[in-house]
Residue, then its C-alpha position, 0 to 999 in steps of 0.5 A: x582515539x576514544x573520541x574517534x570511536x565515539x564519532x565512528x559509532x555515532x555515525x554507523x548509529x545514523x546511517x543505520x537508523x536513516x537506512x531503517x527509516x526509508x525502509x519504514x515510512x508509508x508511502x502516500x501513493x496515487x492511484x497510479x503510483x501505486x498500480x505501478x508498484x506491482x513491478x518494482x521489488x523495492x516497494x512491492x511487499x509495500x504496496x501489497x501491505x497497502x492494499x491488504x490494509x484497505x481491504x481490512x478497512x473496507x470488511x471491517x466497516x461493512x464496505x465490502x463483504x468478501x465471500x470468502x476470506x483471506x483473499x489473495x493478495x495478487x487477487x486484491x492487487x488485480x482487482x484494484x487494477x482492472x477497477x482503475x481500467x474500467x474507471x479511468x476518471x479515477x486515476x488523477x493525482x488528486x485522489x488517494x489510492x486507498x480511496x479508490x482501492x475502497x471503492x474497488x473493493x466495495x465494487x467488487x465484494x457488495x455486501x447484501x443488505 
C-alpha cells in the first residue's frame, strides 16, 4: 500500500511538473504566429510579455526611443501589426518575430540623433 502511494505521489508530481512546463516554455514565434496570438487566450498574455520584452530590448539599446513610457501593451501589439501590413516581405517563416517586432519599434519610436 505505501508503495502504491509512492507511485500515486510520483505520478501527480509529474503530471504536474509537466502541466507547468507547457505553461513556462517560451515560445519561438514567426511573425506570423505570433501576430495571431492576439485572438488565442492560451498564449495571448504570452505574446503581449514577447512584445513588451523586445520593446524593453529596443529602448534599452537605443533602437528606439518611446516619447512616452510605458507604452500600452494593446498599443506595442497594434504597432507590430500594422508594421507586418505595410511591410509584408517581412512575414516569411524564416524570420523571428522579435526581430522584426525590433525593427517596428524602431520604425515607429526613431530616436533623435
Amino acid at each position: 500500500m505505501k508503495s502504491l502511494a509512492s507511485v500515486l505521489f510520483v505520478l501527480l508530481f509529474c503530471a504536474t511538473a509537466r502541466s507547468q512546463l507547457r505553461h513556462s516554455t517560451p515560445h519561438y514565434w514567426n511573425p506570423t504566429g505570433l501576430d495571431g496570438q492576439k485572438h488565442n487566450p492560451n498564449n495571448e498574455a504570452e505574446a503581449v510579455d514577447y512584445l513588451m520584452g523586445v520593446f524593453d530590448f529596443t529602448q534599452d539599446s537605443g533602437q528606439s526611443c518611446a516619447a512616452s513610457a510605458p507604452v500600452p501593451p494593446i498599443e506595442l501589439a497594434q504597432i507590430f501589426s500594422d508594421y507586418l501590413k505595410s511591410h509584408p516581405k517581412l512575414v516569411n517563416a524564416g524570420r523571428s518575430a522579435a526581430g522584426v517586432a525590433a525593427l517596428a519599434f524602431a520604425e515607429h519610436c526613431p530616436c533623435r540623433k
